[in-house]
C-alpha positions as CSV (number, residue, x, y, z in Angstrom):
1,X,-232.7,-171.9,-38.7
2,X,-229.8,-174.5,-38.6
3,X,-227.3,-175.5,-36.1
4,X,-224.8,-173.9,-38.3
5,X,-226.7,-170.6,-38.3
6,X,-226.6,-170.1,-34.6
7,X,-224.1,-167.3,-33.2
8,X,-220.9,-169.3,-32.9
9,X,-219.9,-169.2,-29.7
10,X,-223.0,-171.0,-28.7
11,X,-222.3,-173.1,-31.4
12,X,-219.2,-174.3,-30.4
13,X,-220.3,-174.8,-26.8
14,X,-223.1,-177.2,-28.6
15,X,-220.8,-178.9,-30.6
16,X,-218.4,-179.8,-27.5
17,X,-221.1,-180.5,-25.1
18,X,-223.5,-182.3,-27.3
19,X,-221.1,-184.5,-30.2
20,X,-224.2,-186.4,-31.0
21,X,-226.2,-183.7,-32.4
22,X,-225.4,-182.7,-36.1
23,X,-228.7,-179.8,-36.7
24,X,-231.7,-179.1,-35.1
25,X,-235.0,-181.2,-35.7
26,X,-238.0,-180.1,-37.2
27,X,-239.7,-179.3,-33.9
28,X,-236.7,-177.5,-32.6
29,X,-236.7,-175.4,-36.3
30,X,-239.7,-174.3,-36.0
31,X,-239.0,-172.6,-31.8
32,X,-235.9,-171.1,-33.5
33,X,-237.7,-169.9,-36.5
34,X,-240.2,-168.4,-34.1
35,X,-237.8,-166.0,-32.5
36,X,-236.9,-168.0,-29.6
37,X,-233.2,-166.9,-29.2
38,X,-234.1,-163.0,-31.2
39,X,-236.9,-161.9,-29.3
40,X,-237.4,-161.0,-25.5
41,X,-240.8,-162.6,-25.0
42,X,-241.8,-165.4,-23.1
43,X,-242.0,-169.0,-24.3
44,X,-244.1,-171.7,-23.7
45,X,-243.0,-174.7,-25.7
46,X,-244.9,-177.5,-26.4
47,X,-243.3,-180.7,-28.5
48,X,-243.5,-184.1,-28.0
49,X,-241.2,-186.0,-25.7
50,X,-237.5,-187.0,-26.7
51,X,-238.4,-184.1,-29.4
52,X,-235.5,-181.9,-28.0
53,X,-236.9,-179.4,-25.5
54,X,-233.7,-179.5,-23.3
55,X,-231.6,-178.4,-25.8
56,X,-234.0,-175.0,-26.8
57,X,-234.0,-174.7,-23.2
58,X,-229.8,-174.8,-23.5
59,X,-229.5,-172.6,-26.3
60,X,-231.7,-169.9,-24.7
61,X,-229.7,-170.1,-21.4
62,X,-226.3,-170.2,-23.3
63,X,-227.4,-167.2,-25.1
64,X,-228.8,-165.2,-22.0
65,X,-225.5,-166.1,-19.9
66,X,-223.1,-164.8,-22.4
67,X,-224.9,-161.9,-22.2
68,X,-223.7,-161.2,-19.1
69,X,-227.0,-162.3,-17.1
70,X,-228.3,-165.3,-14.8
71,X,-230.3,-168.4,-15.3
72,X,-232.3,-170.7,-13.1
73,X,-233.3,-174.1,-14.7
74,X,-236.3,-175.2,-12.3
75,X,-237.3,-178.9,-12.5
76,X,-239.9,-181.0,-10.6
77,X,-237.4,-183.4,-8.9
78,X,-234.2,-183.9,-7.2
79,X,-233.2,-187.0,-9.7
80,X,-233.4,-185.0,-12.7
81,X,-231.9,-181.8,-11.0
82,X,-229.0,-184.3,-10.4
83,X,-228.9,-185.3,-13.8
84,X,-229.3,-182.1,-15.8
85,X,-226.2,-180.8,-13.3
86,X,-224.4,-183.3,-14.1
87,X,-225.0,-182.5,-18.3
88,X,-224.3,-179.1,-18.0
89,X,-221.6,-179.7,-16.4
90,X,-220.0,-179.5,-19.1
91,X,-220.2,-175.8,-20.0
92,X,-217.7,-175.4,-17.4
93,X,-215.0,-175.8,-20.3
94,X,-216.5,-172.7,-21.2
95,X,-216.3,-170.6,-18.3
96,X,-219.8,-171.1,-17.4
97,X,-220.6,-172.0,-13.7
98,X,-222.9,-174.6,-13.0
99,X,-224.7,-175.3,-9.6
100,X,-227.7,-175.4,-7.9
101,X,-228.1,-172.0,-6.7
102,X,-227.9,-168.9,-8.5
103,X,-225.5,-167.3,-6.2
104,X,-222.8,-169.3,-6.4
105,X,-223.5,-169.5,-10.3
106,X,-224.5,-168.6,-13.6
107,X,-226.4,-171.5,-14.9
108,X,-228.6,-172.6,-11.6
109,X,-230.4,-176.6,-11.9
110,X,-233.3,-176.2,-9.0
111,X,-236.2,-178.2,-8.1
112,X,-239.4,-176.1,-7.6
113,X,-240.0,-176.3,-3.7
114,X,-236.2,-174.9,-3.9
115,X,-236.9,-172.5,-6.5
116,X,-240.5,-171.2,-4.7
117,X,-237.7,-170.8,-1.0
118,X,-235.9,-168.4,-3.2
119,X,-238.7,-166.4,-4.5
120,X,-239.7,-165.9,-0.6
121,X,-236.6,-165.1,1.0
122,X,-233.9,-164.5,-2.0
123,X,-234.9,-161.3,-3.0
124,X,-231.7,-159.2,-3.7
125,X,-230.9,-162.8,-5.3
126,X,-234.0,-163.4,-7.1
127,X,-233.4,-159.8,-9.0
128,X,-230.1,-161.1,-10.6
129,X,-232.0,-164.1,-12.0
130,X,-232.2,-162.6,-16.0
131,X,-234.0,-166.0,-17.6
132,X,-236.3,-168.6,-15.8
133,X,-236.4,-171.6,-17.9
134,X,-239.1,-174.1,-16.3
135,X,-239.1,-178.2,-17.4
136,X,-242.0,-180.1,-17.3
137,X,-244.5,-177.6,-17.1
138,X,-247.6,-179.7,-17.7
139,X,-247.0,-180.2,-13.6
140,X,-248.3,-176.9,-12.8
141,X,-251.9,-178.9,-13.7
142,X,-251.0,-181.3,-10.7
143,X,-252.9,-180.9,-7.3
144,X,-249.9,-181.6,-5.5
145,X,-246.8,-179.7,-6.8
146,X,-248.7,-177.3,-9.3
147,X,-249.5,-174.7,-6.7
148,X,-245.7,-174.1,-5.5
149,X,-244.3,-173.6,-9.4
150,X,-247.5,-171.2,-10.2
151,X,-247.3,-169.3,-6.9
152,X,-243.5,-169.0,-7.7
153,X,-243.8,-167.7,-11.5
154,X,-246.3,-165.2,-10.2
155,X,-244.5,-164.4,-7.4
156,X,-241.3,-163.9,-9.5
157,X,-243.0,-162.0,-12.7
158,X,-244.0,-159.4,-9.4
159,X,-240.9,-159.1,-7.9
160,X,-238.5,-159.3,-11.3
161,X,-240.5,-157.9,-14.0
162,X,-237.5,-157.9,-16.2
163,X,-236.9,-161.9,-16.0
164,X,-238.1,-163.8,-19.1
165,X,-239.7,-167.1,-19.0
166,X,-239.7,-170.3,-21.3
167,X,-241.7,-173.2,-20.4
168,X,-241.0,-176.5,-21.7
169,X,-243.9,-178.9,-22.0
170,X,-244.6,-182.0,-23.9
171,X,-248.1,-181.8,-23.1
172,X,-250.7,-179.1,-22.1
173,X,-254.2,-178.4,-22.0
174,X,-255.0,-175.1,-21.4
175,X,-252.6,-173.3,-23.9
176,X,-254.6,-169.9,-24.2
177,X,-255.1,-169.3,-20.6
178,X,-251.6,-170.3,-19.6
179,X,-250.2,-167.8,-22.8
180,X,-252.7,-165.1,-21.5
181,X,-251.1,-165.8,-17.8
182,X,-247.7,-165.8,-18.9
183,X,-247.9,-162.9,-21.6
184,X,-246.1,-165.3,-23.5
185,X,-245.9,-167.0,-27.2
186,X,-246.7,-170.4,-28.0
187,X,-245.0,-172.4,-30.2
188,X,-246.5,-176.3,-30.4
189,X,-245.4,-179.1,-32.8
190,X,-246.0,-182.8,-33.6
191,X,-242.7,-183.8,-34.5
192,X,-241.7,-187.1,-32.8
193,X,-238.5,-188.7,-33.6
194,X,-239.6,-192.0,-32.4
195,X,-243.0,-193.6,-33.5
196,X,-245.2,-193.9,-30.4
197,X,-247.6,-197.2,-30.6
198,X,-249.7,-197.9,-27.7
199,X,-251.4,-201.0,-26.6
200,X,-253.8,-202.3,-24.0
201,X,-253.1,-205.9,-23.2
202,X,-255.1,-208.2,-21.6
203,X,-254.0,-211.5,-19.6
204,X,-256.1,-214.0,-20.6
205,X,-255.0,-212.9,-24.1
206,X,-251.6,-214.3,-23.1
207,X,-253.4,-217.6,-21.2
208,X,-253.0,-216.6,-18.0
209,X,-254.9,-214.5,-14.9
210,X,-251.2,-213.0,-13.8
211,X,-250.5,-209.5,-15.0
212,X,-246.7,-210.3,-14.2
213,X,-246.5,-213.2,-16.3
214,X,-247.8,-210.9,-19.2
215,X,-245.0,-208.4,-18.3
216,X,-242.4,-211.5,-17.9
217,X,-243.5,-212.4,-21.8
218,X,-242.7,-208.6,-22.4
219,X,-238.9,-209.0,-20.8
220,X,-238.2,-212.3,-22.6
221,X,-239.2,-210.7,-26.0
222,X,-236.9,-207.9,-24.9
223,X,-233.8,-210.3,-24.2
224,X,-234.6,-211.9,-27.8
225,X,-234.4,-208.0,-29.5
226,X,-231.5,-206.9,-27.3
227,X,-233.7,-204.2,-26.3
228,X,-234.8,-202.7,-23.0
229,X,-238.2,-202.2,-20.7
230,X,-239.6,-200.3,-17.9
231,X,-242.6,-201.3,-15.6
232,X,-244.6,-198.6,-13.4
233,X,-246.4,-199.1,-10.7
234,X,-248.3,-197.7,-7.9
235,X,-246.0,-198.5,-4.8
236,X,-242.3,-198.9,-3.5
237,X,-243.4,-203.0,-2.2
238,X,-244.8,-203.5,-5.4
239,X,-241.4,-202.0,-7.8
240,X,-239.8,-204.6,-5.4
241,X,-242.0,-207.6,-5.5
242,X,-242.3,-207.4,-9.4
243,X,-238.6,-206.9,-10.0
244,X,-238.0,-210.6,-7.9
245,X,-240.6,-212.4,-9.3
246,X,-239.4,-211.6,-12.8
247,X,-235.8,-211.9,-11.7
248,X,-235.6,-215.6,-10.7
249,X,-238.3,-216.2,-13.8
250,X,-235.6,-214.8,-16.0
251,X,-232.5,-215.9,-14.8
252,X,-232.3,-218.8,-16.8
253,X,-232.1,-217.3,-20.2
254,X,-230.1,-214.3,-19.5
255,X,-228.1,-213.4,-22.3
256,X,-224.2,-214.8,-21.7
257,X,-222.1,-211.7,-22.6
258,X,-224.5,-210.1,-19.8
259,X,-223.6,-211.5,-17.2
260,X,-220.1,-209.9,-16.1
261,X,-222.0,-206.7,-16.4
262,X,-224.7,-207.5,-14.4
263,X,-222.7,-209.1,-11.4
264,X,-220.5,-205.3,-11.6
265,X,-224.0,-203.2,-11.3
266,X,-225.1,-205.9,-8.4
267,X,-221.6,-204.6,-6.1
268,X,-222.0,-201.4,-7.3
269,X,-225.3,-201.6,-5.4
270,X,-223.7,-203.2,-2.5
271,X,-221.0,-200.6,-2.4
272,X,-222.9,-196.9,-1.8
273,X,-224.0,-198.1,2.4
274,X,-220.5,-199.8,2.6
275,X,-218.9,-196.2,1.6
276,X,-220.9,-194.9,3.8
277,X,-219.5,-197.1,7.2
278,X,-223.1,-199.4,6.8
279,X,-223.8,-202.6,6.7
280,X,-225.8,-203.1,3.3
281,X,-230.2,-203.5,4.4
282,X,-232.0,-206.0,3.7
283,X,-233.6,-204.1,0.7
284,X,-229.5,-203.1,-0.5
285,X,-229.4,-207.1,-0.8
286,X,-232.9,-207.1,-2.6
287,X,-231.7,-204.8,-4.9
288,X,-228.0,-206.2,-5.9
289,X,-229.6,-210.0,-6.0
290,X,-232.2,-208.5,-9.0
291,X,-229.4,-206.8,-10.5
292,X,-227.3,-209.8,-10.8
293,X,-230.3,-211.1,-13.4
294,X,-230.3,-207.9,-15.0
295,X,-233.4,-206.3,-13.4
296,X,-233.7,-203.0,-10.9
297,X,-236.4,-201.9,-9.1
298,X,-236.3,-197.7,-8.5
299,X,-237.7,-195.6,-5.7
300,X,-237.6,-192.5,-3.5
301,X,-236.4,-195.0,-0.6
302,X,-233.2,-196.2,-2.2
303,X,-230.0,-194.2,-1.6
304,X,-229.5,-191.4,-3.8
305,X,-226.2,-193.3,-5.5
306,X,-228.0,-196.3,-6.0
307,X,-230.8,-194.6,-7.9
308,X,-228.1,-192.9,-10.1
309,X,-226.1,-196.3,-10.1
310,X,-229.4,-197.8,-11.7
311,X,-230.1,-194.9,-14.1
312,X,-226.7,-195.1,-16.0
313,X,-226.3,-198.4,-16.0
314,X,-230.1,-198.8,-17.7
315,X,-228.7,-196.2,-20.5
316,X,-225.0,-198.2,-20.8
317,X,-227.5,-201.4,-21.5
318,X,-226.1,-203.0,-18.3
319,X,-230.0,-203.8,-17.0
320,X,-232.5,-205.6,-18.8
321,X,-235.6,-203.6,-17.3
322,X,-236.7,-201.4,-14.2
323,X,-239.8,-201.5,-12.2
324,X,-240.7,-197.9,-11.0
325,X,-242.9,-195.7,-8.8
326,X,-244.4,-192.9,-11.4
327,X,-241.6,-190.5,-9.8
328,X,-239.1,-191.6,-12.7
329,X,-241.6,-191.0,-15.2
330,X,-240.8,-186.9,-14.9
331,X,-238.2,-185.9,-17.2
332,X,-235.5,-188.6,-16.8
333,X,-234.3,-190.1,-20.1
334,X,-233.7,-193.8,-20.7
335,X,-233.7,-195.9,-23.4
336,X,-236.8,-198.0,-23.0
337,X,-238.1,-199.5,-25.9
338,X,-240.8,-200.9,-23.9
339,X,-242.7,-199.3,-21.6
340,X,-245.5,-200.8,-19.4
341,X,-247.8,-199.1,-17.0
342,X,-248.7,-202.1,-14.5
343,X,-251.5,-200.6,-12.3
């Protein structure tokens, strides 16, 4: 199956919302040729990451809403809740409604502790909820968060036997049971449209004992290819303390047509407390004086804006590279060329 294959007016809502995309992949053949938008069943999905999963999960939900019925896209956290609103969006030229609740609209973007709420209390609202579409499903494997999403399918399969359910995964490890679980096909592929190479580097391979100064060699190389990086590691003080160090290391050979665009995403920074009738803290200043050399740190104790402001301006090639906690690792796309897990 193509893209030109696909009923048209989901077609056309692809082609307006999505310009970039001329046909399916390989990966995303293969779900269509397996009945995905035909049949009734249950999904689980499992293709590598940046393979496309979003978009089966679109054309499902397109296809389910012009239907007539309702759709709930659960994710595991509130930055990419905010940014998959914010994509389908716009459907809106469409006459789709777009929100976070399925209430108030047809296409609902919720994170799972909001989605289990609804499966507790929402009953009468729960039952008008037609297609459950469920990103990053390999989290139902986590100690922490797994629990809520599993009690929440179960709890919704009880309650709505009539809603279907696709689960998109990029990895998973026990595909039988979960299928068995979820009465539902499995469709897996290996497509990957970028090579994946991994490494493990060690310091004294780059004559030194500092793990940073091996990352700082992996920024400079990334100035010299115009190209982009991303740092984890294991605490907020640490995204900060990285991002400075290799900030006032780089500043010196930042590339010149930078610059401009760096000093614009530093008040950008400054801007979200001022708009908010605060004086910019101490970690605001942090932030906007790492951004001025073209790094950004990113975690749950930032505002909301700034963690947005940081995100696009990483995909408009406005910031050399961001240290993170593992939170951004979940489902928010960047275009990192490099990516380094610290600790």
């Amino acid at each position: 199956m193509s893209l030109e294959s696909l009923d048209s007016s989901i077609r056309e809502i692809i082609r307006d919302s999505y310009p970039q995309i001329q046909d399916v992949n390989p990966a995303q053949k293969a779900v269509l040729d397996a009945g995905l938008l035909d049949n009734p069943e249950n999904y689980i999905i499992a293709i590598p990451t940046a393979s496309g999963k979003t978009l089966l999960g679109v054309m499902a939900a397109l296809r389910t809403i012009l239907d007539g019925g309702k759709v709930v896209y659960a994710v595991p956290l509130l930055s990419i809740q905010n940014e998959k609103v914010k994509e389908f969006k716009k459907f809106e030229e469409h006459g789709i409604k777009v929100g976070k609740h399925p209430s108030s609209s047809d296409l609902a973007v919720m994170v799972f502790e909001s989605y289990d709420a609804l499966t507790r209390f929402s009953w009468n609202t729960l039952s008008e909820v037609d297609l459950l579409i469920v990103d990053e499903f390999h989290m139902i494997g986590e100690y922490s968060r797994g629990p809520t999403i599993e009690c929440a399918i179960t709890r919704s399969r009880m309650l709505n036997e009539g809603m279907r359910i696709i689960a998109l995964s990029a990895t998973l490890q026990n595909m039988e049971e979960l299928s068995t679980w979820l009465a539902a096909q499995v469709v897996e592929h290996d497509y990957r449209p970028v090579p994946l190479f991994k490494d493990i580097l060690n310091a004294e391979e780059f004559g030194t004992k500092n793990k940073n100064d091996v990352i700082l060699s992996i920024l400079k190389d990334s100035v010299d290819e115009s190209s982009q990086a991303m740092v984890f590691v294991s605490t907020r003080r640490f995204t900060e303390s990285l991002a400075s160090y290799l900030a006032e290391k780089i500043k010196r050979n930042l590339p010149g047509d930078k610059k401009k665009a760096f000093q614009t995403v530093a008040e950008k920074i400054l801007d979200v407390p001022r708009r908010r009738g605060s004086l910019p803290t101490e970690v605001c200043h942090k932030l906007a004086e790492c951004a001025q050399n073209g790094m950004a740190f990113h975690h749950a104790g930032l505002f909301d804006q700034q963690k947005e402001i940081i995100e696009e301006e990483f995909r408009a090639g406005n910031l050399l590279m961001i240290t993170a906690t593992p939170s951004l690792m979940y489902g928010v796309n960047l275009p990192s060329k490099n990516v380094v897990i610290r600790d």
